[in-house]
CHARMM internal coordinates of N, CA and C (Angstrom, degrees):
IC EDIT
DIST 1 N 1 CA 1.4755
DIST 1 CA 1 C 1.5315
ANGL 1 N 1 CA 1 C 110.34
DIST 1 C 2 N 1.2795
ANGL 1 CA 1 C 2 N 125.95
DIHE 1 N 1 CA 1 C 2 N -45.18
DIST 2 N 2 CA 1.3527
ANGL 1 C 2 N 2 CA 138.91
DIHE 1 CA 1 C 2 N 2 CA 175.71
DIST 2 CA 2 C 1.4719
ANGL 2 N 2 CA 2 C 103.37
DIHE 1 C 2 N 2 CA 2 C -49.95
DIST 2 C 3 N 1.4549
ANGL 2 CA 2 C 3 N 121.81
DIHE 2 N 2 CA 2 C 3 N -46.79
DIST 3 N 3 CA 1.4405
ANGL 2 C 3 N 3 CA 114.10
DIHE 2 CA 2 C 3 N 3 CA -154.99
DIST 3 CA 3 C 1.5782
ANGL 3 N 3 CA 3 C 91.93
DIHE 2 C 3 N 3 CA 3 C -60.00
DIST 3 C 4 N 1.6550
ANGL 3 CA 3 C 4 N 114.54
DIHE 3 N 3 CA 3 C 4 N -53.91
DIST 4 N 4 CA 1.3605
ANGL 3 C 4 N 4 CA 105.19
DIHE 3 CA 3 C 4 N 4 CA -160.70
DIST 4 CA 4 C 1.7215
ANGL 4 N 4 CA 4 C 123.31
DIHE 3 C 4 N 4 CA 4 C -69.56
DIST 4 C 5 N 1.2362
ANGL 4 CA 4 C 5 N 106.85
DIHE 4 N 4 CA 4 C 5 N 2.52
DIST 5 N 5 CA 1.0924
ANGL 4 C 5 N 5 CA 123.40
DIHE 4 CA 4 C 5 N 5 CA -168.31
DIST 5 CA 5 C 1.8650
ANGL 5 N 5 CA 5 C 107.80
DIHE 4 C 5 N 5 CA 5 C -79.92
DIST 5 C 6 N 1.2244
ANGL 5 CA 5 C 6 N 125.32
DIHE 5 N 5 CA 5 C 6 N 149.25
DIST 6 N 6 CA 1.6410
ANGL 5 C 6 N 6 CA 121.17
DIHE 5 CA 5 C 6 N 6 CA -158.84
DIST 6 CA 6 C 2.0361
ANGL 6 N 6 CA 6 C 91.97
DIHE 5 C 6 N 6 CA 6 C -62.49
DIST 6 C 7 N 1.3147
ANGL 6 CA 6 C 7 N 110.47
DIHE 6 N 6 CA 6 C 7 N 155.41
DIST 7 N 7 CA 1.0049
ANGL 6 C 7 N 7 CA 101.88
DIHE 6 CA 6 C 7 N 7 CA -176.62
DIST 7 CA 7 C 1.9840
ANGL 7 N 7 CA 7 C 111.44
DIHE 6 C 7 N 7 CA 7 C -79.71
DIST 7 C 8 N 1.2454
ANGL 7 CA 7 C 8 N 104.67
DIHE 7 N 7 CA 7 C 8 N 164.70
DIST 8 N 8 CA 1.8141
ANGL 7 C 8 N 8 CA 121.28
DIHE 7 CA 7 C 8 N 8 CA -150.88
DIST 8 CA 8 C 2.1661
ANGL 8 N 8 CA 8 C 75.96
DIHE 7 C 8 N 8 CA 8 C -91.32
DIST 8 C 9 N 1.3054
ANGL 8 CA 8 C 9 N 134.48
DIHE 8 N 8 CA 8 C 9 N -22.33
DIST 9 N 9 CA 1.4325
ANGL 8 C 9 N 9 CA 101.89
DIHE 8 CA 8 C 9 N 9 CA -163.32
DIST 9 CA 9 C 1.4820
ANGL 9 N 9 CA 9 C 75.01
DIHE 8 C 9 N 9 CA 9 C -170.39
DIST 9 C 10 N 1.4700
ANGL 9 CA 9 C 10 N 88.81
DIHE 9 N 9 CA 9 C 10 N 174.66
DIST 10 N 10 CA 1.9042
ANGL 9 C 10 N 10 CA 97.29
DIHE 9 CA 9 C 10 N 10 CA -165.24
DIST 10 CA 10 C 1.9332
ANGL 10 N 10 CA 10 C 85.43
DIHE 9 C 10 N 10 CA 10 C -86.75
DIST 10 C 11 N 1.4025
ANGL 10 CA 10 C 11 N 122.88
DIHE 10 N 10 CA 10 C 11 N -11.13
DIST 11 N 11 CA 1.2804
ANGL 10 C 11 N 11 CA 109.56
DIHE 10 CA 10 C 11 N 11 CA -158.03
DIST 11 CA 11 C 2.0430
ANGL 11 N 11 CA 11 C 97.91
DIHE 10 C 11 N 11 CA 11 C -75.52
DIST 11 C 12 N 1.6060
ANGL 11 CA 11 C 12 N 103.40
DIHE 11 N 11 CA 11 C 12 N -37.16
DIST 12 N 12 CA 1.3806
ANGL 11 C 12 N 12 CA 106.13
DIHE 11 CA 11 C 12 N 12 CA -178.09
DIST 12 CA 12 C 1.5453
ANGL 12 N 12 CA 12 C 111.03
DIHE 11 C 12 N 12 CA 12 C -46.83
DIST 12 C 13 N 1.7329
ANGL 12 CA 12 C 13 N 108.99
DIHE 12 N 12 CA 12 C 13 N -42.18
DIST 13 N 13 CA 1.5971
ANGL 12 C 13 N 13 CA 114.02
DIHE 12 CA 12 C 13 N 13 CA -162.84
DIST 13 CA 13 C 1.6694
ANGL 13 N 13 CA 13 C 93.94
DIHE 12 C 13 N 13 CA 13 C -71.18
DIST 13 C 14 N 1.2333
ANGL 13 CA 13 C 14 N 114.22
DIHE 13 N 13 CA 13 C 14 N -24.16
DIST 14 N 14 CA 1.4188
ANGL 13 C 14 N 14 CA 95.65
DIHE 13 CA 13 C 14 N 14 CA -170.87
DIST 14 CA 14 C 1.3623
ANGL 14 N 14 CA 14 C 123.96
DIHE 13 C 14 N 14 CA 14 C -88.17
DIST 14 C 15 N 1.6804
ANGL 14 CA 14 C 15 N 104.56
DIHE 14 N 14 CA 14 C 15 N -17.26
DIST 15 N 15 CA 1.3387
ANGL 14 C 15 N 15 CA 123.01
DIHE 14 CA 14 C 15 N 15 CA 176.86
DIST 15 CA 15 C 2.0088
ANGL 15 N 15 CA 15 C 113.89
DIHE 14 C 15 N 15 CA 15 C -63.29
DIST 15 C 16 N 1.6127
ANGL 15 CA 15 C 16 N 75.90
DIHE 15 N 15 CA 15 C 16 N -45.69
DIST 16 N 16 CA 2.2857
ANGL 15 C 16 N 16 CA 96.29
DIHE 15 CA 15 C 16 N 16 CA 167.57
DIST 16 CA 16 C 1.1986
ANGL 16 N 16 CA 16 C 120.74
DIHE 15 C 16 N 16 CA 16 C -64.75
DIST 16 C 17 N 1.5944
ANGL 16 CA 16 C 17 N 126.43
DIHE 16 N 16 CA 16 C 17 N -41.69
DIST 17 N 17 CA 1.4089
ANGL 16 C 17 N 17 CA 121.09
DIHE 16 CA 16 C 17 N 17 CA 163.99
DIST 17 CA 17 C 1.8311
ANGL 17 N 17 CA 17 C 125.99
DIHE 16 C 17 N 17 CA 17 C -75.59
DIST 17 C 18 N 1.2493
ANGL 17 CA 17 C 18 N 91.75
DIHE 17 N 17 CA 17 C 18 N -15.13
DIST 18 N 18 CA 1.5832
ANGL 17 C 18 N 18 CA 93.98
DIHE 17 CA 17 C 18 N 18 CA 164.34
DIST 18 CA 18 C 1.3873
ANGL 18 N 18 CA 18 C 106.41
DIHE 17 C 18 N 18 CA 18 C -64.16
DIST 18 C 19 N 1.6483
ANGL 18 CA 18 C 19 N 103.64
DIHE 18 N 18 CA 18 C 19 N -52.35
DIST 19 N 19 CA 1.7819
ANGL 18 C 19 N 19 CA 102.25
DIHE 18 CA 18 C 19 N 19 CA -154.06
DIST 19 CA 19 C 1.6022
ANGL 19 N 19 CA 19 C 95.64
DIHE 18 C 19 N 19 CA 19 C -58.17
DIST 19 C 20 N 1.2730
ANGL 19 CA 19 C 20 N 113.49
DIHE 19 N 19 CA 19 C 20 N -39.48
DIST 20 N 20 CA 1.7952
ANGL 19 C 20 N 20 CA 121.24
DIHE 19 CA 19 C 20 N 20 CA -174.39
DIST 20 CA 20 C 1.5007
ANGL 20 N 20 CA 20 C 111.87
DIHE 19 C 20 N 20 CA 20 C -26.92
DIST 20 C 21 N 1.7061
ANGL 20 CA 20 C 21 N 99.49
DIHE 20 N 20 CA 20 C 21 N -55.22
DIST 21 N 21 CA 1.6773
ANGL 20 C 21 N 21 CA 137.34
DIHE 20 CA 20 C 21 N 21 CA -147.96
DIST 21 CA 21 C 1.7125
ANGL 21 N 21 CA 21 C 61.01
DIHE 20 C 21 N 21 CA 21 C -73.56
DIST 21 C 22 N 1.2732
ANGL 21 CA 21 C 22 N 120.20
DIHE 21 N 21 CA 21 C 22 N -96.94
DIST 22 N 22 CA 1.4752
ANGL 21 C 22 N 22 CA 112.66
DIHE 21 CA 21 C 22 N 22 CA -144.04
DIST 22 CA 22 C 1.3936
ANGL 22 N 22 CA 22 C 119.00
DIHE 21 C 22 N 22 CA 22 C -52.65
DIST 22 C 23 N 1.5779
ANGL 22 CA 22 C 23 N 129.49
DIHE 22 N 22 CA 22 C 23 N -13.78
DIST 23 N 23 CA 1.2435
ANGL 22 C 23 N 23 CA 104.59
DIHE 22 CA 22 C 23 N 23 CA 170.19
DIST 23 CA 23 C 1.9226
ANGL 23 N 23 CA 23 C 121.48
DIHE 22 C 23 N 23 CA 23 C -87.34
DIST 23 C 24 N 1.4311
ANGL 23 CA 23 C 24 N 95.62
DIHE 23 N 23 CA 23 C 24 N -17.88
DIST 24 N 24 CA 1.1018
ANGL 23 C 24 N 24 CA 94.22
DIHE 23 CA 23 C 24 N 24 CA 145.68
DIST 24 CA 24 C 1.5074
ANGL 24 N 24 CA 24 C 154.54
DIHE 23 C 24 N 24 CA 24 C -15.08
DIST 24 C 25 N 1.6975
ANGL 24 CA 24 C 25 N 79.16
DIHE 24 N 24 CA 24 C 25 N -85.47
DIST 25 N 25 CA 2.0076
ANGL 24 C 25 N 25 CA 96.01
DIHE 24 CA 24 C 25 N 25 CA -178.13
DIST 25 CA 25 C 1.7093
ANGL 25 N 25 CA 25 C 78.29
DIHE 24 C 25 N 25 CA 25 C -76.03
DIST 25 C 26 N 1.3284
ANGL 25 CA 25 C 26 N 176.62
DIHE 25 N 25 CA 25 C 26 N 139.01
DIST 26 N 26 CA 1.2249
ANGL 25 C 26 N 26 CA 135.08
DIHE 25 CA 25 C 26 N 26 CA 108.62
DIST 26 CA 26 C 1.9080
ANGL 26 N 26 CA 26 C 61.71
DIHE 25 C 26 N 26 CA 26 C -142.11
DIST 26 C 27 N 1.4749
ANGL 26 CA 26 C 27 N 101.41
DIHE 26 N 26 CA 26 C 27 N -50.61
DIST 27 N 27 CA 2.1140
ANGL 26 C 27 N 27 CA 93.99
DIHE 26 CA 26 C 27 N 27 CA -179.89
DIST 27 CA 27 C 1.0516
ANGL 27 N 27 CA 27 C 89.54
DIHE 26 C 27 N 27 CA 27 C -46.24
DIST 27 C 28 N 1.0652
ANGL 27 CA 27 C 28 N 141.77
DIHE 27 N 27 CA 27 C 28 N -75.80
DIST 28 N 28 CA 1.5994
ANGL 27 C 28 N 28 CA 147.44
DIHE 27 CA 27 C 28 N 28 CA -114.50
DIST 28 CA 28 C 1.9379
ANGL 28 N 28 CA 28 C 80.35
DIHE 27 C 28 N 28 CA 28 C -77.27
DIST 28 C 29 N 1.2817
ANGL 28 CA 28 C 29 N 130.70
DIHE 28 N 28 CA 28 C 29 N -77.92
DIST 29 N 29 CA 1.4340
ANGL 28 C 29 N 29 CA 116.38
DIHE 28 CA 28 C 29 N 29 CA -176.63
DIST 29 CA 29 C 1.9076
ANGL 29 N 29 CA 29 C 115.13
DIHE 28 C 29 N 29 CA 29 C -38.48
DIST 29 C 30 N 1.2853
ANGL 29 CA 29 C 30 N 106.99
DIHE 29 N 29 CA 29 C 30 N -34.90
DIST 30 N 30 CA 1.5543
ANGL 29 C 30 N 30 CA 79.07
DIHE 29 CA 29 C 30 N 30 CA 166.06
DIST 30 CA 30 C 1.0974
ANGL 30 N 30 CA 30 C 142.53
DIHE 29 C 30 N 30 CA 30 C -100.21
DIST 30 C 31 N 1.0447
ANGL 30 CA 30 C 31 N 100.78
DIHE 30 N 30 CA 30 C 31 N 3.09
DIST 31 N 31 CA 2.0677
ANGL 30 C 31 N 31 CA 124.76
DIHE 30 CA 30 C 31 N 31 CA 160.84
DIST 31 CA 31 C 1.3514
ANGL 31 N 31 CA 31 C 96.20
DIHE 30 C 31 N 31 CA 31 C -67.26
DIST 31 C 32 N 1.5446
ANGL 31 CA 31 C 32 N 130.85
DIHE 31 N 31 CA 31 C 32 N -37.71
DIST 32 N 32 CA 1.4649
ANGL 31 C 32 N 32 CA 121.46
DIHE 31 CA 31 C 32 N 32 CA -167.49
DIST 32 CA 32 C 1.3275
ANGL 32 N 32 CA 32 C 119.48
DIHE 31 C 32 N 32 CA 32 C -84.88
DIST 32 C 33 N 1.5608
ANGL 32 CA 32 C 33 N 103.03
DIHE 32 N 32 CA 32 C 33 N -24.64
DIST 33 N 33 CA 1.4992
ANGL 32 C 33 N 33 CA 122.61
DIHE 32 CA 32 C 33 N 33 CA 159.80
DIST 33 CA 33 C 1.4907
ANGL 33 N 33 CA 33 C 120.95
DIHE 32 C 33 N 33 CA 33 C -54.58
DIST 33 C 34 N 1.1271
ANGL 33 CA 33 C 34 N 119.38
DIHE 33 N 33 CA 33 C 34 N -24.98
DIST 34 N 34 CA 1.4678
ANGL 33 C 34 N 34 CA 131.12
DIHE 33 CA 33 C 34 N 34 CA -159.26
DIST 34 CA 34 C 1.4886
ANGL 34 N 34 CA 34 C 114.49
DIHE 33 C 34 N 34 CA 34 C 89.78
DIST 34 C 35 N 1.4795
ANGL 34 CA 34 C 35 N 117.23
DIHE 34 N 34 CA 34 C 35 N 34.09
DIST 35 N 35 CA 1.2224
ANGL 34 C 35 N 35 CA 101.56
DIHE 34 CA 34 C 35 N 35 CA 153.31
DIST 35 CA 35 C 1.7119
ANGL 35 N 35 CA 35 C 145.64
DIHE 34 C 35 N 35 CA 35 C -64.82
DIST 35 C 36 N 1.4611
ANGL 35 CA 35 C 36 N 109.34
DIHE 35 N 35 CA 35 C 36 N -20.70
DIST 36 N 36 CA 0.9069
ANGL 35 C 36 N 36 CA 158.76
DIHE 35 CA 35 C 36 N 36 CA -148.19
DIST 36 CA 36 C 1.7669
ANGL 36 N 36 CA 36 C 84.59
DIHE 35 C 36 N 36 CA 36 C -80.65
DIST 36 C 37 N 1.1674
ANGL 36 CA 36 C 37 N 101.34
DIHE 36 N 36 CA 36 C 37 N -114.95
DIST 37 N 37 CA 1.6551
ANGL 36 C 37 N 37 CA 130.30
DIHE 36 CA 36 C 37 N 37 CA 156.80
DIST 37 CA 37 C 1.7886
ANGL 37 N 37 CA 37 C 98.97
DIHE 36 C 37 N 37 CA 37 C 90.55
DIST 37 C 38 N 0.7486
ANGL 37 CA 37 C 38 N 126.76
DIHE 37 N 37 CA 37 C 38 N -106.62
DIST 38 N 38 CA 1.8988
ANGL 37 C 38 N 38 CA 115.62
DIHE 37 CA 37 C 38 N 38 CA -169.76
DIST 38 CA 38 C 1.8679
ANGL 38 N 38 CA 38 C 96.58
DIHE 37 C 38 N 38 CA 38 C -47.29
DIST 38 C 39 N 1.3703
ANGL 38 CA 38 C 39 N 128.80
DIHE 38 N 38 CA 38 C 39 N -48.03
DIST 39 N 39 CA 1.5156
ANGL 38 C 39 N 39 CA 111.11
DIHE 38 CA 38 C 39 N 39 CA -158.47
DIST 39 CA 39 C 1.6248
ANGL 39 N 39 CA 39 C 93.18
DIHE 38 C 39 N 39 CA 39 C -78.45
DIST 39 C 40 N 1.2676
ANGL 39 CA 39 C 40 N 110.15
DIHE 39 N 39 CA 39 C 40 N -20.87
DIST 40 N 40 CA 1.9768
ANGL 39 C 40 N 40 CA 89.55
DIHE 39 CA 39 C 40 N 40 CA -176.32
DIST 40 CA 40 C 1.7246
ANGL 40 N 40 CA 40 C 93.81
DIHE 39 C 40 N 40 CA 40 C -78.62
DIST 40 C 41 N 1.5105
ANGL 40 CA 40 C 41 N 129.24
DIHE 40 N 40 CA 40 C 41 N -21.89
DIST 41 N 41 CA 1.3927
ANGL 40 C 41 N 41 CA 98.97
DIHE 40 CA 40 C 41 N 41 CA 173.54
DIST 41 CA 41 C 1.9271
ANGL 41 N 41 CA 41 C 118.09
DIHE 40 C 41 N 41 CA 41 C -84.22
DIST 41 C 42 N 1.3112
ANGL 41 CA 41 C 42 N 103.26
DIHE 41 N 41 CA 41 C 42 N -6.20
DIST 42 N 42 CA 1.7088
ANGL 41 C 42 N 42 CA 107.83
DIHE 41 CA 41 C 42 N 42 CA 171.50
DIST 42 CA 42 C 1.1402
ANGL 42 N 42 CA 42 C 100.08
DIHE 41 C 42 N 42 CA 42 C -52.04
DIST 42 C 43 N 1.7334
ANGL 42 CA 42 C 43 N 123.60
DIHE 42 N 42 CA 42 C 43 N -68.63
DIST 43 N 43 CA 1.0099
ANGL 42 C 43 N 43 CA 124.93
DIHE 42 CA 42 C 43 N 43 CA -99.30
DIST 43 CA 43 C 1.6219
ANGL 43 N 43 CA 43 C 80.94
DIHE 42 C 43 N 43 CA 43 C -142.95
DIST 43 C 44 N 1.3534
ANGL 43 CA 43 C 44 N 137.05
DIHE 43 N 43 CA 43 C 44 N 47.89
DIST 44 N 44 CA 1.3587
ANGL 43 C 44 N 44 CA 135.80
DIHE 43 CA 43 C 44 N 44 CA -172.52
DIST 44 CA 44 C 1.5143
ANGL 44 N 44 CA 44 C 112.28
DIHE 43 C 44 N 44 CA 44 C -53.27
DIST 44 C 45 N 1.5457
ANGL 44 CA 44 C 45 N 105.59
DIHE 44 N 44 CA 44 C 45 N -50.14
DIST 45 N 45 CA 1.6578
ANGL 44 C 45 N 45 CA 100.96
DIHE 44 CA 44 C 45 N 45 CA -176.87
DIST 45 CA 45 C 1.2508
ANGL 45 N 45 CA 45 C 109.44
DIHE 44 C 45 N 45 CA 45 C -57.26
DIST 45 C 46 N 1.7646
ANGL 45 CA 45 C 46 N 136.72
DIHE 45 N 45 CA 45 C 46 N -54.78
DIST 46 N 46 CA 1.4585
ANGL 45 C 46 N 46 CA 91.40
DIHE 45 CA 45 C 46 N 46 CA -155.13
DIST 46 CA 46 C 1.4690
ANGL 46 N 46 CA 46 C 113.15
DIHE 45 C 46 N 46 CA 46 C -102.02
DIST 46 C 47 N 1.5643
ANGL 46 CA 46 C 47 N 110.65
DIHE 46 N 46 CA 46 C 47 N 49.46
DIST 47 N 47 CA 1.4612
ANGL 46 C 47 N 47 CA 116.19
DIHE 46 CA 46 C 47 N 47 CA 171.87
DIST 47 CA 47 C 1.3170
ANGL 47 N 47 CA 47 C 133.65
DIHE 46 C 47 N 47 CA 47 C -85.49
DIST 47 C 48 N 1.7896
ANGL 47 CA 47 C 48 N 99.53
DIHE 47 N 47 CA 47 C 48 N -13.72
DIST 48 N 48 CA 1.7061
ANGL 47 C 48 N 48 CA 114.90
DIHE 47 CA 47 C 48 N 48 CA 168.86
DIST 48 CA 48 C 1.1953
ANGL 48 N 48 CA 48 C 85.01
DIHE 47 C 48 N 48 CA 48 C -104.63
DIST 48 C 49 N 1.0183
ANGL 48 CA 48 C 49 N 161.96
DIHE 48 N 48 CA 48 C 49 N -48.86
DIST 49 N 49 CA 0.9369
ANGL 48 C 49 N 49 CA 145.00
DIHE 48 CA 48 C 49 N 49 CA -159.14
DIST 49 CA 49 C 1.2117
ANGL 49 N 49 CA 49 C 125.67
DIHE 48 C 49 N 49 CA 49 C -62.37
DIST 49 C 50 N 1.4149
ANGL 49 CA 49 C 50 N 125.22
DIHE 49 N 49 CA 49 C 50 N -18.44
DIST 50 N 50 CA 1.5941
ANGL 49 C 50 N 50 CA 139.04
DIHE 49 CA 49 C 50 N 50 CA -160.35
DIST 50 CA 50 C 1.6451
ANGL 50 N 50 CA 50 C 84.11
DIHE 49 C 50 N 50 CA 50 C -112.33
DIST 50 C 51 N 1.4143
ANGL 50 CA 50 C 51 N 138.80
DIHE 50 N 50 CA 50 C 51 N -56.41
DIST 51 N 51 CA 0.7528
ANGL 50 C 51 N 51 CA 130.18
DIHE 50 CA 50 C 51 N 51 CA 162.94
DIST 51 CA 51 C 1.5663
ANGL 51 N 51 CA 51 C 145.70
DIHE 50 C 51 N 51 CA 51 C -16.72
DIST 51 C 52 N 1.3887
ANGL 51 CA 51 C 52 N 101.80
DIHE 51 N 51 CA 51 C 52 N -66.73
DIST 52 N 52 CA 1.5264
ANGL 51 C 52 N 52 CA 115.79
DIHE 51 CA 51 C 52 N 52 CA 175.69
DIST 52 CA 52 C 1.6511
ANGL 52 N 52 CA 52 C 100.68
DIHE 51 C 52 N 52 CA 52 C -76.90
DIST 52 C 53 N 1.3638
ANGL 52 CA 52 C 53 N 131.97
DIHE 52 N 52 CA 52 C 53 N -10.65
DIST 53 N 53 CA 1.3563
ANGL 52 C 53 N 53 CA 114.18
DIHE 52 CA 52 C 53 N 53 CA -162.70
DIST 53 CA 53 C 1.8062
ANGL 53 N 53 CA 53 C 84.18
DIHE 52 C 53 N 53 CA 53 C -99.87
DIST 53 C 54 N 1.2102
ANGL 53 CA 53 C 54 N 144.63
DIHE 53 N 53 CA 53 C 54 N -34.37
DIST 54 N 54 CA 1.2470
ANGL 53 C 54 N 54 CA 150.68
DIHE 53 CA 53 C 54 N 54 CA 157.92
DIST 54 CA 54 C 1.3690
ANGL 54 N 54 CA 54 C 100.79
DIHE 53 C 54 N 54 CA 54 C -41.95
DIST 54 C 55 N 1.1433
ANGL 54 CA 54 C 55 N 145.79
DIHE 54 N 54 CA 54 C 55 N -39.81
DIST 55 N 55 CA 1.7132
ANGL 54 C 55 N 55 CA 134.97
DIHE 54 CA 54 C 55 N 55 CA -170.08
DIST 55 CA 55 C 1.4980
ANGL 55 N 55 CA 55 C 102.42
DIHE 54 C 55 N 55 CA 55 C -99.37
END
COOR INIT
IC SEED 1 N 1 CA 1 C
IC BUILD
């Protein structure tokens, strides 16, 4: 119940947008791995693109 609740200090929001950031880049490493595999060949453009904006 707490989580959804507004955060108690800017330190919680920053602690939550970190965790974001890391699940993030953590896809983004297995898309780079080849997790990906038929949609990174659909979809070539925005695969550097998602990339470099993650680093």
């Amino acid at each position: 119940a707490s989580r959804s609740a507004a955060p108690q200090s800017p330190d919680d929001d920053t602690r939550r947008q970190r965790s974001l950031d890391d699940d993030t880049r953590g896809r983004c490493d297995e898309r780079l791995r080849g997790g990906l595999g038929a949609e990174a060949k659909e979809s070539p453009s925005l695969s550097p693109a998602q990339t470099s904006r993650s680093q």
